[in-house]
C-alpha positions in Angstrom: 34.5 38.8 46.4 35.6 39.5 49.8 33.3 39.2 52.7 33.7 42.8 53.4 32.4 43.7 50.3 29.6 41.4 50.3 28.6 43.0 53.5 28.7 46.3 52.3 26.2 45.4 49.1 23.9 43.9 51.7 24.3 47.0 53.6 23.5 49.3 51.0 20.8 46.7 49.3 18.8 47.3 53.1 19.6 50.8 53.3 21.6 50.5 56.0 24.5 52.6 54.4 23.9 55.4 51.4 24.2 54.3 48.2 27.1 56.0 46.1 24.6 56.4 43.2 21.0 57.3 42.7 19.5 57.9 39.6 15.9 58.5 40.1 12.7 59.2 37.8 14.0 56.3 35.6 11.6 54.0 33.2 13.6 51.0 33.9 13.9 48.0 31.2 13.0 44.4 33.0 14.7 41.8 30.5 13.4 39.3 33.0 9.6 40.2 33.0 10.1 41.7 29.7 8.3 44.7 30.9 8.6 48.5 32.0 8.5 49.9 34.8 9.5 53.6 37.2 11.7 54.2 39.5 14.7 55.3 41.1 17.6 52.8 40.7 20.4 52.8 43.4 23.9 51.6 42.9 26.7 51.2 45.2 30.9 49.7 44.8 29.4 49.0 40.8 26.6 46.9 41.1 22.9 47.6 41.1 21.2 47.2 45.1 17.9 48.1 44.6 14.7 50.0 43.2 13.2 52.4 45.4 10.1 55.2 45.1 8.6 57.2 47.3 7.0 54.5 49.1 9.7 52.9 49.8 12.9 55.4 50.3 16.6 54.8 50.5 18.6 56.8 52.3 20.2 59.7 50.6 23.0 58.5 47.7 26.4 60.1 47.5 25.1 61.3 44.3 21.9 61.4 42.7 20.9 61.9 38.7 17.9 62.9 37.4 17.1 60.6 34.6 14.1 62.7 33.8 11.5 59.9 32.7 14.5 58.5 30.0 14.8 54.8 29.7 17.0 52.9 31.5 18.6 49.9 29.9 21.5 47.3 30.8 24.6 48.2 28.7 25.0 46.5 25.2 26.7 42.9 24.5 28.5 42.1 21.2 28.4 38.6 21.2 30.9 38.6 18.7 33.4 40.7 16.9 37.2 41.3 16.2 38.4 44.4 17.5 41.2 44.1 14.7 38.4 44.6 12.1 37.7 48.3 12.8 41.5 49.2 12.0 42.1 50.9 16.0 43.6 49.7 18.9 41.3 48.4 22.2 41.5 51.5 23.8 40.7 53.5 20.8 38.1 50.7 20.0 36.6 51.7 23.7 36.4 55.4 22.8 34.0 54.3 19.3 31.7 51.9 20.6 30.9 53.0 24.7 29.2 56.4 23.4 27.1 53.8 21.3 26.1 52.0 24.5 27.9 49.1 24.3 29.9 48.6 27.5 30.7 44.6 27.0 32.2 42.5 23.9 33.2 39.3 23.2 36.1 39.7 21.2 38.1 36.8 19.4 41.7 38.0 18.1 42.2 35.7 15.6 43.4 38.3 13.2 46.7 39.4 15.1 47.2 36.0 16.3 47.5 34.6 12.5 50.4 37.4 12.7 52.1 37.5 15.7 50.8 34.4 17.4 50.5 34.4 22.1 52.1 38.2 21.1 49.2 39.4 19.6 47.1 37.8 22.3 49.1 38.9 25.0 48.7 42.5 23.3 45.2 42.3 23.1 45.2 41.6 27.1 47.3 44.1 27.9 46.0 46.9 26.3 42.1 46.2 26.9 43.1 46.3 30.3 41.3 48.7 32.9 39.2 50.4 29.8 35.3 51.7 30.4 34.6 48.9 28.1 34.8 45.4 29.3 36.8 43.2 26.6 36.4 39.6 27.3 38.3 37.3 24.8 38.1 33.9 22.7 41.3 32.4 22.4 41.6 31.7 18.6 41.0 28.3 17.5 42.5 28.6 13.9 45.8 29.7 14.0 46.5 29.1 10.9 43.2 29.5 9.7 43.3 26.9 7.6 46.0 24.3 6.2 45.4 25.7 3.1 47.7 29.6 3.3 50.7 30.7 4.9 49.9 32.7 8.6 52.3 33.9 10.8 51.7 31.4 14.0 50.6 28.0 14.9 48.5 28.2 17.9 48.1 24.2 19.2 46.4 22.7 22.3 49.1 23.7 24.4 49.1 27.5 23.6 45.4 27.1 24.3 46.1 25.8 27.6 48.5 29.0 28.4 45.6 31.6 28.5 42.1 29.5 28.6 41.9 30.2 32.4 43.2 33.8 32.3 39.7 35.4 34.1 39.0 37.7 30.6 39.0 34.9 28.4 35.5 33.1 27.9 36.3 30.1 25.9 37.6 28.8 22.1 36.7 31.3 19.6 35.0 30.2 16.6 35.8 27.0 15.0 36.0 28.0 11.2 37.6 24.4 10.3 34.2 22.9 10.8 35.2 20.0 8.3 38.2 19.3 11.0 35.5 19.0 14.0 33.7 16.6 11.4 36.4 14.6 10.8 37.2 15.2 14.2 41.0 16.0 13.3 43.0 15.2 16.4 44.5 18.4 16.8 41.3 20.4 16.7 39.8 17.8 19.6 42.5 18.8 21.2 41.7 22.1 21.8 38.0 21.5 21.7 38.8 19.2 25.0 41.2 22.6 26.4 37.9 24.4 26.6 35.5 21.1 27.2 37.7 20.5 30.2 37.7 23.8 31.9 34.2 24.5 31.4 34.8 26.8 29.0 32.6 28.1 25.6 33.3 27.3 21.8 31.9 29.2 20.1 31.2 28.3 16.0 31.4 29.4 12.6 29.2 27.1 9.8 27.6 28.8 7.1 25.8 26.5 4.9 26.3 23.3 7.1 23.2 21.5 7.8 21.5 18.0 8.4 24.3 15.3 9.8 26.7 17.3 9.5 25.6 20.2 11.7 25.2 17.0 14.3 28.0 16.3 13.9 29.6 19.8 14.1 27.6 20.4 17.5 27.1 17.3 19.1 31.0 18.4 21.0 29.4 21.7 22.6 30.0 24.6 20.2 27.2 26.6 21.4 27.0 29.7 18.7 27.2 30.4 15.5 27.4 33.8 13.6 27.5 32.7 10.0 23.7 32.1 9.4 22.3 33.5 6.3 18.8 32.8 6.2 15.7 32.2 9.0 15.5 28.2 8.0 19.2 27.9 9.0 18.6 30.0 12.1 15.7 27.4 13.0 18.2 24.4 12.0 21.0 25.9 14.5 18.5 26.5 17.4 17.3 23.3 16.6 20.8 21.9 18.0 20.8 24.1 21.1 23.3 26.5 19.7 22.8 30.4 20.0 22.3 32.1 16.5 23.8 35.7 16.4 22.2 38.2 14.5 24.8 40.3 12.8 25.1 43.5 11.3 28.9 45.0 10.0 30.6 47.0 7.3 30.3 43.7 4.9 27.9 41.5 6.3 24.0 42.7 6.4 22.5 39.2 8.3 20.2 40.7 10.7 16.9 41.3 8.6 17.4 38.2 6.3 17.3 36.2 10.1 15.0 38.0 12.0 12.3 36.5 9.5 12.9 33.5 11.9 12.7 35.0 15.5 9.6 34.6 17.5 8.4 34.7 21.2 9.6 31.3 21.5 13.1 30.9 20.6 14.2 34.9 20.9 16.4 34.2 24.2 18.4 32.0 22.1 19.4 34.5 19.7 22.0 37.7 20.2 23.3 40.6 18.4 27.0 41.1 17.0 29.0 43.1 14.3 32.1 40.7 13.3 33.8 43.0 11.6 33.1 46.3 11.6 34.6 49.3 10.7 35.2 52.8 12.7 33.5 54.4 9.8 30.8 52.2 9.9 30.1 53.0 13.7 30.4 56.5 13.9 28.5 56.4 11.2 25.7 54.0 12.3 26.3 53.0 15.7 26.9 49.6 16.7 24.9 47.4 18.6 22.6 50.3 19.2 22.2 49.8 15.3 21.5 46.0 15.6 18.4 47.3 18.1 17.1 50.1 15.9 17.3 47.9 12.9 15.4 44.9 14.8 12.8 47.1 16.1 11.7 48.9 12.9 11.4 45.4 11.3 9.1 45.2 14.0 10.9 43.4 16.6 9.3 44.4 19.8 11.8 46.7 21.6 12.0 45.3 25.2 12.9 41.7 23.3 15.2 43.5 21.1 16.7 45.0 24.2 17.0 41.6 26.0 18.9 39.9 22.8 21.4 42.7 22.9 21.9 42.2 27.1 20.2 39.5 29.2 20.4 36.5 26.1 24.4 37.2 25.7 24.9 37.2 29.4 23.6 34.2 29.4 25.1 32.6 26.6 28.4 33.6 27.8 27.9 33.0 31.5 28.3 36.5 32.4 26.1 36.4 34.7 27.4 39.6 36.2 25.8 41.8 34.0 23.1 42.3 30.9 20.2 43.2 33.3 19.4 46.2 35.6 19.2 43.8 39.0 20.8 43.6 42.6 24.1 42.5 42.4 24.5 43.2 38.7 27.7 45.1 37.6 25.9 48.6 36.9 26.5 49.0 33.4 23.5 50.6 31.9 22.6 53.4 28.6 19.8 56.4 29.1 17.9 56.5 26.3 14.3 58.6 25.3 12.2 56.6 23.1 11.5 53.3 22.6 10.8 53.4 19.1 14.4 55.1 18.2 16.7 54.0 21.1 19.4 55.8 21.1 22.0 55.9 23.7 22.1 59.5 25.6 24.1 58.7 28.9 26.0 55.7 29.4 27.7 53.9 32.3 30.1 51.4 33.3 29.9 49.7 36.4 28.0 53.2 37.9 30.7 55.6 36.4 29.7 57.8 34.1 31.7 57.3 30.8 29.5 58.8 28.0 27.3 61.7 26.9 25.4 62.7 24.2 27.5 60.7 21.8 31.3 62.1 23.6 33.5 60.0 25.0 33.8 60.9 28.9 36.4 58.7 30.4 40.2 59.3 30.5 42.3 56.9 28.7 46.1 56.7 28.6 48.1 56.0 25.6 48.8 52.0 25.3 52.1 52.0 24.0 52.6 49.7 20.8 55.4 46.9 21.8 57.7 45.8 19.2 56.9 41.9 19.5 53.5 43.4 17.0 55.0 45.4 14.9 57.3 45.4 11.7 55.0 41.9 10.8 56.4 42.5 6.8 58.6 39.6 5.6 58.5 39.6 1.9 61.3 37.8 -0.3 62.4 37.3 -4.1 59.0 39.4 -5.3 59.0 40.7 -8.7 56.9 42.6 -11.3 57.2 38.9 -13.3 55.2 37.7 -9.9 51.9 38.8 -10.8 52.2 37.5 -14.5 49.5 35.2 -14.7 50.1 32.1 -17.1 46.9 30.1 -18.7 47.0 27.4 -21.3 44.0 28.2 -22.7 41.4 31.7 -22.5 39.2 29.6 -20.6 39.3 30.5 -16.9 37.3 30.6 -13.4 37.1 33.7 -12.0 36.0 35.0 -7.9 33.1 36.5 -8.9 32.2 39.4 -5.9 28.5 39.4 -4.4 28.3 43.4 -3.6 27.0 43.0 0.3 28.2 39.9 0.9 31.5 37.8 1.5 30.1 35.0 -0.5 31.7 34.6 -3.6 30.3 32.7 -6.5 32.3 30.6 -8.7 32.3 31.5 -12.6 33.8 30.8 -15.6 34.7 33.4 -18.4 36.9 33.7 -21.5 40.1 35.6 -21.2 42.3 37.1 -23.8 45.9 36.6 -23.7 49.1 38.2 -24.9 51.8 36.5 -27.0 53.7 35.2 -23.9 50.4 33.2 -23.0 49.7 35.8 -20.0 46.7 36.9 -19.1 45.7 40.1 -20.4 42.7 42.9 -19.9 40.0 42.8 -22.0 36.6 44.6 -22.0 35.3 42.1 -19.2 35.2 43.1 -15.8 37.9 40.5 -14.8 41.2 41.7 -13.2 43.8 40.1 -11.5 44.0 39.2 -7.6 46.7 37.9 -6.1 47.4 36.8 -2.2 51.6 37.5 -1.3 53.1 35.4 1.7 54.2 38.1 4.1 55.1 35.9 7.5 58.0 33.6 6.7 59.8 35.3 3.7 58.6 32.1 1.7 57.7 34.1 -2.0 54.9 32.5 -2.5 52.4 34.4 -4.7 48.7 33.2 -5.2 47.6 34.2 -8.4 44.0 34.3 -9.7 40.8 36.5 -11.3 38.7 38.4 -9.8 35.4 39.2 -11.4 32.7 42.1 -10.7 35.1 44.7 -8.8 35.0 47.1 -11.2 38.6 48.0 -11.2 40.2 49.7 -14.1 44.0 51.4 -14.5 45.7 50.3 -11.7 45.9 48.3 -8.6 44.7 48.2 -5.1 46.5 46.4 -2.2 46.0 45.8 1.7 48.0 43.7 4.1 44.2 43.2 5.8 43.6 39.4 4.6 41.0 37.2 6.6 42.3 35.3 8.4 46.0 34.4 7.7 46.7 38.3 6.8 48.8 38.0 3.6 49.0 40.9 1.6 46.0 40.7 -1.1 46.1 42.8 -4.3 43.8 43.2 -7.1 44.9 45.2 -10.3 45.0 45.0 -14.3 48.9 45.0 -14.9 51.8 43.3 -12.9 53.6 46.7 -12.9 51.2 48.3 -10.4 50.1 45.3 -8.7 54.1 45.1 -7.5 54.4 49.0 -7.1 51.0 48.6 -4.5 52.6 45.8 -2.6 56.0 47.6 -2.5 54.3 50.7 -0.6 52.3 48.1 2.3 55.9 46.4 2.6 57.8 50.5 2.8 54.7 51.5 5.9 54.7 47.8 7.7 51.3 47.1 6.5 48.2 49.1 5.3 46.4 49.6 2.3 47.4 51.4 -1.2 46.3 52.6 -4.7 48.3 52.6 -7.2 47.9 53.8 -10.9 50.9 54.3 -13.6 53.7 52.5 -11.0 52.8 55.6 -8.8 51.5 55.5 -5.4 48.3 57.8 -5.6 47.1 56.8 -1.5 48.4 54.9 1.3 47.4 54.2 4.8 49.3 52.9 7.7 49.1 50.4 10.0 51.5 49.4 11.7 50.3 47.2 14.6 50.5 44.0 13.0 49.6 45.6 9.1 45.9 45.0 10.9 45.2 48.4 13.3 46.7 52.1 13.5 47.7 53.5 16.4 45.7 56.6 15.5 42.0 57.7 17.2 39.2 56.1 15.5 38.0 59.4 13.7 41.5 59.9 12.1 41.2 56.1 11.0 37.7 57.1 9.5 39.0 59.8 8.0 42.0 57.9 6.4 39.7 55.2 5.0 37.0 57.3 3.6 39.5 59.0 1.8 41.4 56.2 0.5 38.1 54.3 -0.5 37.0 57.8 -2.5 40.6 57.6 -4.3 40.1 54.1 -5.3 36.6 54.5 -6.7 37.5 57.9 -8.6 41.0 56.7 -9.6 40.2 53.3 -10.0 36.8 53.2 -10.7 36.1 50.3 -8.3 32.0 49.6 -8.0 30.0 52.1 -5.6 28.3 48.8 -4.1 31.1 47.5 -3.2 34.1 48.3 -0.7 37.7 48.8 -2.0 39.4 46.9 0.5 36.6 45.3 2.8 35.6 43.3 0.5 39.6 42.9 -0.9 40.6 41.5 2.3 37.6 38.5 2.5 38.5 37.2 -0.9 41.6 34.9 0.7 39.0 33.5 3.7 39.4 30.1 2.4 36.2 28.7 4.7 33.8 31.2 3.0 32.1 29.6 -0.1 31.9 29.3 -3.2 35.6 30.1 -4.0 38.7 32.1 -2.8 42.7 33.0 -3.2 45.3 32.2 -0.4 49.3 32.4 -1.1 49.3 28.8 -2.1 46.2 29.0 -5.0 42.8 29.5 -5.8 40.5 27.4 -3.6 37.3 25.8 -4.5 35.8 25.7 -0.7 32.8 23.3 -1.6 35.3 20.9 -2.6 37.5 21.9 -0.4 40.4 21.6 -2.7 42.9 23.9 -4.8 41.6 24.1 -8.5 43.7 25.6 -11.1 42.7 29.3 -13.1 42.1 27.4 -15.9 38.9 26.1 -16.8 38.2 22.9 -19.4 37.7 24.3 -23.2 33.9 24.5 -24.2 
């Protein structure tokens, strides 16, 4: 800050100099005190100065807005989320979530860094640059996700060192290779120490990891952790000091299974994110503003259910800028009317005005796409005879879907094959998935069964494949399974259905096969329509999402089992099993 602007606060702050914005007749929202209380809220070079009434005037602002007796809150923190998840680009990602009264995320690019490495990062910088919404970053921590699959980088200590002190990036993102920190793997210390030793947040990711282990996993400073399922292991996480985030996305519904466990006494240590959500899913339901609502008709008190979403992710994150309506505070801040159904009427970044009544104010230009993230397709020697699947016997495990959930369960079923010994339909609802290597051209092919999908005549396919992005297909013949990849490789990435070798839907996405460069309602659109084709064409469960769901079956560090380009992985035993199961 320079001392001329410091001044010039102070100024304001003592009313020495007009504000530039008033907005008076406000019920203002006191994370601190946890309290409400009225008055006029002045705001000068983006920051909050001061609170003043009719006993104790300011002189006249600039500009002054009538709030009207609405609420007045800070603007909503995502604790936690890839942008990459809701298919659109940052600034497109801006224009979605800002109306919803989120002015501040936390994003961690993982996804387009498994595909185009410091390019994808670099991208994500660029074009989050200058928006209404303020994108801070995680620099990925598992690129490749996992040792286990094919992605399309390796991001080491070093690269970590490149962009940790770049002043938009907060820290390591989440540390999904929590057996690595365990074992304490030299090259995950490694970058643990990047962050460590620049004072710098880690953030985690350990579902189901309790006891000496969880010790273990925290005892080096990862602070959060998003991947709680249940209130005893939010109590076991805050246990260790770490933040627990409550989330809420397209796929994953944590929020009211964990806020069983949040009380007066251990509330600051929780937030609110979405991981991955999609643009459907917030212009359908909003986005942190849905978190809120959620929490408070379970019967969250609002205020608290304010501060989790603002003041507790400030200070998790040391953004101590913002996430409370203060002197000195960057003036990001949402109008609402009622407490009991807070929804987000004006909002502001940093005292601008930048949304209304759900519409998008601010003026955006175009971000460019750069070639370094696109064309990410590099598929060699595939085949129909690729998706044949082999068994020595009709006794085989299967990824059996949870509907809601991106939890598999492990099962075992009996299969029928034809005369060849390949694995053929029967009445069961068991298909094929497979997971194709698109990075380095290597032809590998992943090859498994996938139980409780529902699909039936056809294939669906989406270059969308936590975390290392392969292309993942599910189908119930090799001829359509090949004819669904063949389309994602023809668009550079997307999603496809397929039924009788002929392409019946298709979406593009062409930054990185991970995000169109299209607005976020036009990506909706695309999706809804595609997810209606699958379910009519395909006939694909109404509980669960075509390609959602599709693309978290090769996340190898999700239990209980899972398909990456090299095999079907057993992640409790965190080892490659084979299709085949042992005869009865």
């Amino acid at each position: 800050m320079e001392r001329s602007e410091l001044k010039n606060l102070i100024d304001a702050a003592s009313g020495r100099i007009p504000s530039e914005l008033c907005v008076k007749n406000c019920k203002v929202i006191d994370v601190f005190n946890k309290e409400v209380f009225e008055s006029d809220v002045y705001i000068y070079g983006g920051k909050f100065v001061g609170f003043g009434s009719s006993e104790k005037p300011f002189p006249e602002a600039e500009r002054t807005v009538d709030a009207h007796g609405m609420y007045m809150a800070p603007g909503f923190i995502d604790s936690h989320l890839h942008i990459e998840s809701s298919h659109v680009s940052p600034p497109e990602y801006s224009k979605l979530v800002i109306p919803c009264g989120t002015t501040t995320v936390v994003a961690d690019p993982h996804e387009i860094c498994n595909v185009c490495g410091l390019d994808g990062m670099d991208y994500m910088l660029d074009s989050s640059e200058g928006l209404p919404l303020s994108v801070f970053l995680q620099f990925p921590s598992c690129v490749p996700a996992t040792p286990f699959e094919h992605s399309g980088a390796v991001l080491l200590a070093p690269a970590v060192e490149k962009r940790i002190n770049h002043p938009r990036v907060l820290g390591l993102g989440e540390l999904m290779n929590y057996v690595g920190v365990q074992g304490a793997y030299e090259d995950v210390l490694d970058k643990m120490l990047v962050a460590i030793n620049n004072g710098k947040v880690i953030d985690g990711h350990a579902p189901a990891v309790f006891d000496s282990a969880l010790d273990a996993y925290s005892v080096g400073g990862v602070l959060t952790d998003h991947e709680c399922a249940t209130a005893e292991e939010l109590k076991d996480k805050l246990r260790r000091g770490m933040y627990v985030l409550l989330r809420q996305g397209t796929v994953c519904h944590d929020l009211l299974n964990l806020l069983k466990g949040v009380n007066i006494k251990n509330q600051e240590y929780c937030l609110f994110c979405t991981d991955d959500c999609q643009a459907k899913t917030i212009l359908d339901n909003g986005h942190i503003d849905n978190n809120i609502r959620m929490a408070v008709e379970a019967g969250l008190d609002p205020i608290v259910a304010i501060s989790i979403a603002t003041l507790n992710a400030s200070n998790c994150y040391n953004l101590k800028d913002r996430g409370a309506i203060a002197p000195g505070r960057r003036a990001d801040f949402v109008l609402f009317e009622s407490l009991k159904d807070i929804r987000p009427v004006e909002v502001y970044t940093a005292g601008n005005h930048v949304a209304s009544k759900g519409q998008y104010l601010a003026e955006v230009a175009h971000f460019p796409v750069p070639a370094a993230v696109t064309g990410k397709m590099n598929v060699r020697n595939l085949s129909v005879e690729s998706f044949d699947l082999k068994l020595k016997n009709n006794r085989a495990h299967t990824i059996k879907v949870i509907p809601g959930s991106v939890v598999t369960e492990k099962n075992v079923v009996t299969v029928d094959l034809d005369e060849k010994g390949n694995w053929k339909r029967n009445d069961e609802d068991v298909v094929k998935i497979a997971v194709v290597e698109r990075h380095h051209g290597t032809g590998n092919v992943g090859l498994a069964l996938y139980e409780g999908f529902g699909l039936k005549g056809g294939a669906v396919a989406t270059s969308v494949g936590h975390d290392s992005h392969n292309i993942t297909v599910a189908g119930d013949n090799s001829e359509d399974m090949y004819a669904a990849v063949q389309e994602l490789i023809r668009l550079g990435g997307g999603m496809a259905v397929v039924t009788g070798g002929q392409v019946v839907c298709s979406v593009e996405h062409e930054i990185a096969g991970l995000m169109a460069d299209k607005s976020g309602r036009e990506v909706a659109d695309e999706l809804t329509e595609i997810q209606e084709i699958a379910r009519k064409t395909l006939h694909i469960r109404d509980d669960v999402d075509p390609f959602m769901t599709l693309c978290f079956m090769s996340l190898p560090v999700i239990p209980d089992i899972k398909i990456t380009d090299c095999g079907l992985f057993d992640v409790k035993d965190y080892r490659f099993i084979s299709v085949e199961a042992e005869e009865e």
